[in-house]
Every structure is written in C-alpha cells, then in structure tokens.
BAKOLRO-134153 format. One record per residue (C-alpha): residue in three letters; x, y, z. Coordinates in steps of 0.02 Angstrom, whole numbers, plus 50000, padded with zeros to 5 digits. Layout:
BEGIN
AlaXYZ...
REM end
This chain:
BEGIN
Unk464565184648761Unk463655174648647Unk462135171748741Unk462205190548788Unk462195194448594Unk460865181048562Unk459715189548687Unk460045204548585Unk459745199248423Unk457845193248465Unk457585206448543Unk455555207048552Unk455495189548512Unk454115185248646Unk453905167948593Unk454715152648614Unk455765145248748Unk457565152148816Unk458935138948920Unk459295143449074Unk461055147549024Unk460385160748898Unk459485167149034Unk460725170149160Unk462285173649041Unk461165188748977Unk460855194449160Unk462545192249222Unk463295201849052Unk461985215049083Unk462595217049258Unk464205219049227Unk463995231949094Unk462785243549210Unk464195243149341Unk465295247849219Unk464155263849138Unk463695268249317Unk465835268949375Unk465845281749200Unk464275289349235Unk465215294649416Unk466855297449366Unk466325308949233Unk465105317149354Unk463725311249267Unk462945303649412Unk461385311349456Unk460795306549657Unk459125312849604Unk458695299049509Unk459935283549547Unk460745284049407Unk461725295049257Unk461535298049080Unk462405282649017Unk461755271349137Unk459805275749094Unk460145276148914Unk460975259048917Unk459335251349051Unk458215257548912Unk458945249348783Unk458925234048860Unk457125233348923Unk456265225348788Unk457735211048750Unk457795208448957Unk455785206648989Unk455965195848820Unk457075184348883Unk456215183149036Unk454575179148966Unk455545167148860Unk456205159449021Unk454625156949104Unk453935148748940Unk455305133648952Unk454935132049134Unk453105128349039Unk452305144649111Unk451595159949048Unk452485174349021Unk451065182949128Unk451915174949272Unk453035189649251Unk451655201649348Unk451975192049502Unk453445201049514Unk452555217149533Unk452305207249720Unk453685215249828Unk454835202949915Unk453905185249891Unk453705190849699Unk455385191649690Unk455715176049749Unk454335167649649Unk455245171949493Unk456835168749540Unk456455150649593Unk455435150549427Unk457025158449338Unk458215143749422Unk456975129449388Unk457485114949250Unk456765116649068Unk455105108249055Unk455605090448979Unk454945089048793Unk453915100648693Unk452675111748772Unk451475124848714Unk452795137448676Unk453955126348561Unk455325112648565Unk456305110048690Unk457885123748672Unk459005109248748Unk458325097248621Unk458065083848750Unk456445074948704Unk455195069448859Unk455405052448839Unk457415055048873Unk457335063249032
REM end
C-alpha cells in the first residue's frame, strides 16, 4: 500500500525514475480497487453497459490518470528511456507488448539522464 500511496503523492511528478516494484505495486493496487468500484458500481445498479463502466468506477479511472501515466513515464525513465516511449502504446497489440517488456525490464544500472538510480545501486556495482 505504500508504493500505491507513493504513486499518489507525486502525482504529476513527470520526472525522475520509479523501481519496478513502485511500478507494479501501483498497478496491481489500482486493479484491485477498479474491480472493487466496478462489483459496487453493479450491485448498486450503477453499471451503465453504454459505456463499460458506472459512476464510481469512471470517477475513480479519472482520478488516477495523471498519477498512473506519471508513474509510467517514470518507469520508462529508469529503464533509461523517454517517457515519449509511452505513444508506442497508442500501437494496438505489438504496442502493448513493447511497453510491457519495457515496463518488466531491470533499472538502468547507475545514473542516467533522468536522475539517480531509485535502487541506489551505482554502475560500477552491477
């Protein structure tokens, strides 16, 4: 929950580098709460087939836009990327899979461009 609430806190914080573990914690935390909303949303009879989802669910995705594409960018930076990597996703199918090998890839040993290493593991260590 910590990494969840991290995410949260730096919310538009495009710069920098984020650990793998922040990364997926957030996603998995995230995942778990929008099955959640959407089991409310539809026992409440909230759920609206017209557009995939109910009033709590979309309220909740909105919120979390900005901290999610954040941390993503953030991601991609430690991989030693830039966050304009993020486009290829717009790529249906292989996108997807670009980003998620770039999402699962090890933290680029050292500094880069975007800051210290998050793990604190200097290049000459690894």
């Amino acid at each position: 929950m910590q990494w969840y609430l991290k995410v949260l806190k730096n919310y538009v914080g495009f710069s920098g580098r984020a650990r793998r573990t922040e990364f997926w914690m957030f996603a998995l935390i995230n995942f778990l709460i929008t099955l959640v909303l959407a089991f409310l949303d539809g026992m409440l009879g909230l759920a609206n087939s017209q557009y995939g989802m109910g009033p709590l669910q979309g309220i909740y995705s909105l919120a979390v836009f900005l901290p999610g594409l954040a941390v993503a960018i953030r991601r991609l930076h430690d991989t030693g990327r830039s966050g304009w990597w993020i486009l290829i996703g717009l790529i249906p199918v292989v996108g997807w899979i670009v980003l998620l090998v770039f999402y699962c890839l090890d933290s680029q040993a050292g500094d880069n461009v975007h800051g210290p290493n998050p793990k604190g593991v200097a290049a000459a260590a690894v």
